[in-house]
C-alpha positions as CSV (number, residue, x, y, z in Angstrom):
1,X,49.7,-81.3,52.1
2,X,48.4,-77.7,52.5
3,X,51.2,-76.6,49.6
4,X,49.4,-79.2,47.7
5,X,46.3,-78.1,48.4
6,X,47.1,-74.5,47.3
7,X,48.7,-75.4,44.4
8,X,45.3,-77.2,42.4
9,X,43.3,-73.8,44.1
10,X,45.8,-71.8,42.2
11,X,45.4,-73.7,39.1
12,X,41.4,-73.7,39.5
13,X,41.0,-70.1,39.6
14,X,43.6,-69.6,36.9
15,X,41.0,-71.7,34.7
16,X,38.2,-70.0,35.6
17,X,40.2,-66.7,34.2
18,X,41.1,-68.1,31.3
19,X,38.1,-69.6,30.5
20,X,35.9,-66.3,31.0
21,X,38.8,-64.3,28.8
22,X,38.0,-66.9,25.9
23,X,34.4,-66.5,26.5
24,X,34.8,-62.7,26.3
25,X,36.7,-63.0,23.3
26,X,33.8,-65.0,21.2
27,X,31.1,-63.0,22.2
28,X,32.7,-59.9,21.1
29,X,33.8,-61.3,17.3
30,X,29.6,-61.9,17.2
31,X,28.6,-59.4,14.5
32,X,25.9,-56.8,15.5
33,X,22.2,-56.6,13.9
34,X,21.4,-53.4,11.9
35,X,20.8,-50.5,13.7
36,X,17.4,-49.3,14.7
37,X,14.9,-47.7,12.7
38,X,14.3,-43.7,13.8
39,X,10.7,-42.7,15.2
40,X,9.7,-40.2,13.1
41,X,6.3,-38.5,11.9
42,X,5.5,-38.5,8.8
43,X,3.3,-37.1,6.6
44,X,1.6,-37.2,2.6
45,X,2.4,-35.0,0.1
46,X,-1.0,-33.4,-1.2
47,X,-2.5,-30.5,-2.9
48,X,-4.7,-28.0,-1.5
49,X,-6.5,-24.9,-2.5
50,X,-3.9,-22.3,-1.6
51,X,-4.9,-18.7,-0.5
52,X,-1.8,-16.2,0.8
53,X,-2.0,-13.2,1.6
54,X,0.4,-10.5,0.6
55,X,1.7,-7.6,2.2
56,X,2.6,-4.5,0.7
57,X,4.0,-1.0,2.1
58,X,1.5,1.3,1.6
59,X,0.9,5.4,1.7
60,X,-2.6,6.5,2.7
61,X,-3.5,9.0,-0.3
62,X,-6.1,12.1,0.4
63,X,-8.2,11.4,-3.1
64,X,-9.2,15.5,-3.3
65,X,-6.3,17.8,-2.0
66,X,-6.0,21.6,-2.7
67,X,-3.2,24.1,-1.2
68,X,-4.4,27.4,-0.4
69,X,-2.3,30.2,-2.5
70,X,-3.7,33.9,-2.6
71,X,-4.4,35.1,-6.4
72,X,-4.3,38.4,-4.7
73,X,-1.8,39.8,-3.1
74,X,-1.7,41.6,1.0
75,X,-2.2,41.4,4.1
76,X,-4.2,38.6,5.8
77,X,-6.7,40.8,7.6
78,X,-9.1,37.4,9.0
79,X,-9.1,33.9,9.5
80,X,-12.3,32.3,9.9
81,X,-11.9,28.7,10.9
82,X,-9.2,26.6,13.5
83,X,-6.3,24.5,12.4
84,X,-7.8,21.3,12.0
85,X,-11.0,21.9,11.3
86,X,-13.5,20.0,9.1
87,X,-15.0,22.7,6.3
88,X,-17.7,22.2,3.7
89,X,-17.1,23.6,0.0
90,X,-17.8,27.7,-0.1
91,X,-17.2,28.1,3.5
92,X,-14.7,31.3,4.1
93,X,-11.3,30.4,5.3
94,X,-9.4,33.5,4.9
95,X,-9.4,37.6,3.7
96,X,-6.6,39.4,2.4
97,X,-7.3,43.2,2.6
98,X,-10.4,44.3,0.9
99,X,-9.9,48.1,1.2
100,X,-7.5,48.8,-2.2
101,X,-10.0,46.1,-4.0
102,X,-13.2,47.9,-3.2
103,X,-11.8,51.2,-4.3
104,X,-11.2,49.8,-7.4
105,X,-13.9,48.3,-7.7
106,X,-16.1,51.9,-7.3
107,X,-13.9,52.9,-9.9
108,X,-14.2,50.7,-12.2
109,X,-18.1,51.0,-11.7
110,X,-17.9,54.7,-12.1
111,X,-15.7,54.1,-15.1
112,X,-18.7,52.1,-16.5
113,X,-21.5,54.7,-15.9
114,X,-19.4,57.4,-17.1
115,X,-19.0,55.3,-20.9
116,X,-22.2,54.5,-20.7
117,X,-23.3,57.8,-20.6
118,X,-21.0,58.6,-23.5
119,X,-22.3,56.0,-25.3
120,X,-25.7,57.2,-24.7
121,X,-25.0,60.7,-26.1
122,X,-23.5,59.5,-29.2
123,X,-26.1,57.3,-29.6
124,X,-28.8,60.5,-29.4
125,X,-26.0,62.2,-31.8
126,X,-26.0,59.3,-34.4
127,X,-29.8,59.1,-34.6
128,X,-30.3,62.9,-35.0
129,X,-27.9,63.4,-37.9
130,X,-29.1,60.3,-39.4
131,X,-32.7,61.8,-39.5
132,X,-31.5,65.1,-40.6
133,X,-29.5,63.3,-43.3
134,X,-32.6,61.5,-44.9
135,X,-34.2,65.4,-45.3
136,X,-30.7,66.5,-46.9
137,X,-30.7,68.7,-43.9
138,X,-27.0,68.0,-43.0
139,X,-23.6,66.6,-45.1
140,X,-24.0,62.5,-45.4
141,X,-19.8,62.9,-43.9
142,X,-21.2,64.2,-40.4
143,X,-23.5,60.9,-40.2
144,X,-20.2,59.2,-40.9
145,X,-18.5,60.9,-38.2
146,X,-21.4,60.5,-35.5
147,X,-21.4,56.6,-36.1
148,X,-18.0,56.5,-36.2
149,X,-18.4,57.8,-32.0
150,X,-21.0,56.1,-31.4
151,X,-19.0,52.6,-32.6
152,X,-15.6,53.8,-30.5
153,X,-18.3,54.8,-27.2
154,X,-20.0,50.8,-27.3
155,X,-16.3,49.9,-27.5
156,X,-15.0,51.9,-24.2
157,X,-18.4,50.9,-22.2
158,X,-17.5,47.3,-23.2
159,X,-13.7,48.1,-21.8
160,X,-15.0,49.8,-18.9
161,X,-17.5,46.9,-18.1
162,X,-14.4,44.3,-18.7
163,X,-11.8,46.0,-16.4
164,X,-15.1,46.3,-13.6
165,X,-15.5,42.1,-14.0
166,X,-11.7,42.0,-13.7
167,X,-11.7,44.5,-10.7
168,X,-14.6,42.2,-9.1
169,X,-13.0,39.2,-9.5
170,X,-9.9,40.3,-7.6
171,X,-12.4,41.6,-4.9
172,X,-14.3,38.6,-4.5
173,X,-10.6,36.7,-4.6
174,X,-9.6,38.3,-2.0
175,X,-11.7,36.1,0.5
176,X,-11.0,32.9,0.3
177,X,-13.2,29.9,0.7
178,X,-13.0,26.3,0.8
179,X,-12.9,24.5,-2.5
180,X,-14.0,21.2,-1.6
181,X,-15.5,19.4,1.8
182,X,-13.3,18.0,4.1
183,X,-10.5,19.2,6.5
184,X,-8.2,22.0,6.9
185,X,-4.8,21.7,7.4
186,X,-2.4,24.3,9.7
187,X,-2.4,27.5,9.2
188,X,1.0,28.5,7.6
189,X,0.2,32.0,8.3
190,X,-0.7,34.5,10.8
191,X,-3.1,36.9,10.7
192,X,-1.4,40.7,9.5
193,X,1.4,38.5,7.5
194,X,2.1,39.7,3.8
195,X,0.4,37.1,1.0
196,X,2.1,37.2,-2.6
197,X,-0.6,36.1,-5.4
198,X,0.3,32.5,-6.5
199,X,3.3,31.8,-4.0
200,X,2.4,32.5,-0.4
201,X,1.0,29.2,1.0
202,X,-2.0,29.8,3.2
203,X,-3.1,26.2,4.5
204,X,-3.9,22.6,2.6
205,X,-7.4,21.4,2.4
206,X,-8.4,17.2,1.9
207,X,-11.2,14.9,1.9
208,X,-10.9,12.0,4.3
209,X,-13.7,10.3,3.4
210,X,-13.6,8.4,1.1
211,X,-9.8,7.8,0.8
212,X,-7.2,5.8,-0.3
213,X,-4.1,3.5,-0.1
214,X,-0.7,4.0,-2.9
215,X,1.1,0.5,-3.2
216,X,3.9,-0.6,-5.7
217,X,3.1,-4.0,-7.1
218,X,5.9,-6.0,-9.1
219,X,4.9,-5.9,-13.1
220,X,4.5,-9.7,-12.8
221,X,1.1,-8.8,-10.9
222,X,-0.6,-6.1,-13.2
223,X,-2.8,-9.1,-14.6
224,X,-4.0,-9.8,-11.5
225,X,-4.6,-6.6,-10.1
226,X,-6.5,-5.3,-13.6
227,X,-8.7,-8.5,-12.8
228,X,-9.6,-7.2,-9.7
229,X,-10.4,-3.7,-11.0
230,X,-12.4,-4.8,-13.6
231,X,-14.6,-7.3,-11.8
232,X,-17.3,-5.8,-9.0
233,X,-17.2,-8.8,-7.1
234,X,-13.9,-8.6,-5.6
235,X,-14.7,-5.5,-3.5
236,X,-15.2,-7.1,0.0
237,X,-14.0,-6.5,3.3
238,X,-11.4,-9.4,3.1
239,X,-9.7,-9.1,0.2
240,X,-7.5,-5.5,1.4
241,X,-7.0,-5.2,5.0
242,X,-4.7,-2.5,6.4
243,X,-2.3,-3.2,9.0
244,X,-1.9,0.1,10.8
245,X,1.5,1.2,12.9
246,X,0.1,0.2,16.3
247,X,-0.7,-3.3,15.1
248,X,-4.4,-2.8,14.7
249,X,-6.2,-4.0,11.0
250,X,-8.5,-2.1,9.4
251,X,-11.0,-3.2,7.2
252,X,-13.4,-1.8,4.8
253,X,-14.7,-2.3,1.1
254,X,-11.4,-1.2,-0.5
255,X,-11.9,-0.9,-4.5
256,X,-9.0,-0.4,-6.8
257,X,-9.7,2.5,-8.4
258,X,-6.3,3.1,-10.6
259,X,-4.0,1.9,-11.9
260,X,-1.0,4.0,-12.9
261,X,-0.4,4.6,-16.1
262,X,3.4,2.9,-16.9
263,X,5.9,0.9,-15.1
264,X,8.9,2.5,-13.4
265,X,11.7,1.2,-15.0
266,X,14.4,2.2,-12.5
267,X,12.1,-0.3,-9.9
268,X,10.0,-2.8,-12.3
269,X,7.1,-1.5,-10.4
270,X,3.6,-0.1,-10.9
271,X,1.7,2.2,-8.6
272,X,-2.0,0.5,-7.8
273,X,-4.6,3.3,-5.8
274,X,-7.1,1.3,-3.5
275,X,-9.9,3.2,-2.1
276,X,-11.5,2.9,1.4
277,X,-14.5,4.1,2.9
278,X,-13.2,6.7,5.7
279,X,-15.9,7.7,7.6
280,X,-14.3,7.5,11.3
281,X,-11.5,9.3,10.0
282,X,-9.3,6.5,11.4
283,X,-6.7,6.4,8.3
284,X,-4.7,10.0,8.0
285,X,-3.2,11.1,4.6
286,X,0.2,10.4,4.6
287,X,0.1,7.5,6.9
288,X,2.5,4.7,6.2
289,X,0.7,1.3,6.7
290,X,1.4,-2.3,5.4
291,X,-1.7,-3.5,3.2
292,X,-2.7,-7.1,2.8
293,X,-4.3,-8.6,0.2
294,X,-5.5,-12.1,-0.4
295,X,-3.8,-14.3,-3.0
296,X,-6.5,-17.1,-3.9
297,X,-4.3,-19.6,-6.3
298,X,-5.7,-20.2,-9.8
299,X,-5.1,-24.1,-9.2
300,X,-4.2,-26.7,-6.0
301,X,-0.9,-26.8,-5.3
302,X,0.9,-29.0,-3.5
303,X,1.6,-28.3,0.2
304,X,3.8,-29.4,3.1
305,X,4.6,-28.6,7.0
306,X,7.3,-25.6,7.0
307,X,8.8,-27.2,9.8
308,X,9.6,-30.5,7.2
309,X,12.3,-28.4,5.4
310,X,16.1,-28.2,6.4
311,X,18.3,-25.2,4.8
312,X,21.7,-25.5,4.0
313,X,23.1,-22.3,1.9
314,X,20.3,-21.1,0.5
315,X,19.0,-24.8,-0.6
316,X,16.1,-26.5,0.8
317,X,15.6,-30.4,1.1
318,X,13.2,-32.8,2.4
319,X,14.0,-36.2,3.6
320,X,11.5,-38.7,1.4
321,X,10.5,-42.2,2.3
322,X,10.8,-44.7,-0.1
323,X,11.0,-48.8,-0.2
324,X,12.2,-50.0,2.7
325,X,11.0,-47.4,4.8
326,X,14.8,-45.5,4.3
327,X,14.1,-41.5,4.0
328,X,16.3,-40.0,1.4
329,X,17.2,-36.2,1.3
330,X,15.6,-34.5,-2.2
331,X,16.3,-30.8,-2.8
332,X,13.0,-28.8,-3.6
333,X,12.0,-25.1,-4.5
334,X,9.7,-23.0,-2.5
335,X,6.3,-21.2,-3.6
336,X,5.0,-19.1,-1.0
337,X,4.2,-19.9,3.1
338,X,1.1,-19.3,4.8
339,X,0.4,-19.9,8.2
340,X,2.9,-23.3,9.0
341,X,2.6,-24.0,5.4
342,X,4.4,-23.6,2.3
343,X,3.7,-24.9,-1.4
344,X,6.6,-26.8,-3.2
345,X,7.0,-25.9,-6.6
346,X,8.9,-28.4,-7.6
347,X,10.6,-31.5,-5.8
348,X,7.5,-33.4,-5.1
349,X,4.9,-35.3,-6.0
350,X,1.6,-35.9,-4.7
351,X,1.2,-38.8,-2.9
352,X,5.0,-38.9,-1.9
353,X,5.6,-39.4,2.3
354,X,8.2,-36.9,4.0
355,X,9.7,-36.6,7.2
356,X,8.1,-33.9,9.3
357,X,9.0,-34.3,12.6
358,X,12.5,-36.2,14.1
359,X,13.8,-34.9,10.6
360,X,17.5,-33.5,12.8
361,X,17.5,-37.1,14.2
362,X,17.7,-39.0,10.4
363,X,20.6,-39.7,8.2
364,X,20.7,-40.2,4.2
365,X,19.5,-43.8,4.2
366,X,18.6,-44.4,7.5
367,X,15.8,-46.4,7.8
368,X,12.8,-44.7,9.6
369,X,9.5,-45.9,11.8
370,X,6.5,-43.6,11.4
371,X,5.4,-43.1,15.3
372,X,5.3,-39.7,17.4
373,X,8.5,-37.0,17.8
374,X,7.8,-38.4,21.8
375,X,9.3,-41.9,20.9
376,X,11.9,-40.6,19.0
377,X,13.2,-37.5,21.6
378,X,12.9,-40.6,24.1
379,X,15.3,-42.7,22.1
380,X,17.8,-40.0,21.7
381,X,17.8,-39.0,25.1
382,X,18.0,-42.8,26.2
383,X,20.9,-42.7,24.0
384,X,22.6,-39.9,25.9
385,X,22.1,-41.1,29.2
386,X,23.7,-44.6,28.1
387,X,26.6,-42.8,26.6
């Protein structure tokens, strides 16, 4: 009775297995729903007023510089002012030895006062024998002859009087003095060292204030930077800022006041000189900085979220969505980036709807719900954890 008994337990249970492996099998030949739409943020393509700013490297440009070269030759015998220093126009700087100079200078000036008194005694000689002559006193050829000294005596006190301006000049060169306000350089020379006229190089002198900026600009942008010459109202203190080496910006009324004459063809560049008003002395001649200069756009253009683009190989794309809320990727070409910004110039249209935010989490197709990058980084990382 108990093998019985057994037996239709046995066969009971064997039911029951077979019965939940059919199940099994008809639940899993169901076919599955689509998948589910990816939370994404979205936004609309529009256009905006765009304003850039663009940098360019820049060389800080003394507007007045002079070198210091003797035009007389010898020793330096003084040196009136410090390396460094700031000097005003006529102020001495330096004297070569005087002593040759002012000995040819009394010369010279002895030269002078010994023609003129030449000249003065054929003069008294002319008129004498010219009076004589008129009472037939004397030949008419020894009036010739007196005029003819007194004519070659005017010429050696006009010699005489030339050299002495020549010999003063070199004395009066041999101090030399500040051609311009602004700052000295360093000395190059010591006092007691040998100067050659025209060669020895005593010291620089430059202005500092005001002073300017050398950039190369492309040859596309000489329109644009001959607008800004020509019209007053773009001098302002935010138009050209100056980025210094230590970070710092400096800002000031900068005015382009040249532009250079031709383009260099080895670089298809043009040199544009802004200046600034200096009066801190806070920019240095020769300082490399990085200037920035506003680019207002002459029409909206249409703008979207940098952070909406993917790259692949150089080739940027957007993911679009269209009907059925599916995003599709669309290549598009770049105009310039400001800020988290950048204008499409081509691609899009206004009023189109990208994906901004999710945008690694979407496929070519996929079908998206506009929500917030939270709902969609939940998903994924649900999906993970389920994995």
């Amino acid at each position: 009775m108990n093998t019985i008994n057994n037996i239709k337990l046995g066969i009971i249970v064997l039911s029951s297995i077979v019965l939940a492996s059919c199940g099994g099998g008809d639940k899993s030949a169901q076919p599955q729903g689509p998948p589910p739409a990816t939370p994404v943020t979205t936004v609309t393509v529009t256009e905006e007023e765009v304003v850039t700013t663009d940098t360019y490297p820049g060389v800080v440009i003394a507007l007045n510089e002079v070198e210091l070269r003797p035009q007389v030759g010898g020793y330096v015998t003084a040196i009136f002012v410090k390396d460094g220093q700031k000097v005003v126009k006529g102020q001495k700087l330096y004297e070569i030895d005087r002593t040759k100079y002012i000995a040819a200078y009394n010369a010279a000036k002895a030269d002078v006062a010994v023609s003129k008194s030449n000249r003065d005694k054929a003069q008294k000689d002319a008129d004498r024998y010219t009076r004589l002559a008129e009472q037939d006193a004397v030949a008419k050829q020894r009036v010739d002859y007196a005029l003819t000294d007194l004519a070659n005596a005017e010429s050696q006190v006009a010699a005489a009087q030339a050299q002495l301006s020549s010999i003063a000049n070199d004395l009066e060169r041999a101090t030399i003095v500040s051609p311009l306000t602004g700052t000295i350089g360093i000395s190059q020379v010591k006092l007691g060292a040998l100067a050659s006229p025209g060669t020895t190089l005593l010291n620089t002198v430059s202005t500092f204030n005001p002073i300017a900026v050398d950039i190369s600009v492309n040859q596309a942008e000489i329109p644009r930077f001959t607008q800004l010459q020509r019209i007053p109202s773009a001098v302002k203190d935010s138009l050209f800022s100056i980025q210094l080496q230590d970070g710092s910006i400096f800002k000031g009324q900068g005015r382009i006041v040249a532009i250079d004459r031709a383009v260099d063809p080895q670089t298809g560049t043009i040199k544009v000189r802004i200046s600034y008003p200096n009066a801190q002395g806070r920019l240095i001649s020769g300082m490399t900085v990085n200037l920035k200069a506003l680019n207002v756009a002459s029409e909206r253009q249409l703008v979207i979220p940098y952070k909406a683009l993917q790259e692949q190989l150089g080739i940027f794309n957007v993911y679009v969505v269209g009907d059925s809320s599916k995003a599709e990727p669309r290549n598009v070409k770049l105009g310039k980036q400001f800020g988290q910004s950048v204008v499409i110039s081509s691609g899009l249209k206004q009023g189109e709807v990208i994906v901004v935010e999710g945008v690694q989490n979407v496929k070519p197709g996929a079908k998206v719900q506009a929500g917030t990058i939270g709902q969609a980084n939940g998903q994924q990382a649900a999906a993970s954890v389920k994995k």
